[in-house]
C-alpha positions, 0 to 999 in steps of 0.5 A: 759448076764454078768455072775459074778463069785468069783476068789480065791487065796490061798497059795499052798503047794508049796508057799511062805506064803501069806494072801489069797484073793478072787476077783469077776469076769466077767465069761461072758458078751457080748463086742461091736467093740468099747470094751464096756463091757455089763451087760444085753441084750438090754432093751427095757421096765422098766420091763427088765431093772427090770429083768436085774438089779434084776438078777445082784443083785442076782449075786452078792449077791451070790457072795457075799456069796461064796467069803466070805465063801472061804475066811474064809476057806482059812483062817482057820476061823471056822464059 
């Protein structure tokens, strides 16, 4: 099953300055021989393709969260 991550990117110590930014990310899924990418295991009733869609939701509703809680902090921003 598709796992969804946020990647983020800050200037370091080091860096030049630039505006920070976070993009989502698949960390895990699964690839067929023709490079099809796929989200879910195979669905074979309503009720998993319930769970499934439900369980990306989720994800990305996390995701969500934390990308922009970084990216607050990147940017100095107090909440």
């Amino acid at each position: 099953m598709a796992k969804i991550n946020v990647f983020k990117l800050s200037p370091g110590r080091h860096d030049l300055p630039f505006d920070p930014y976070v993009q989502l990310s698949l960390s895990n899924f699964s690839q067929d021989s023709a490079g099809r990418v796929f989200l879910s295991p195979q669905l074979a009733s309503e009720m998993e393709i319930d769970e499934s869609v439900d369980d990306l939701m989720k994800q990305l509703e996390k995701a969500r969260k934390k990308a922009k809680e970084y990216l607050k902090k990147a940017k100095g921003e107090v909440s």
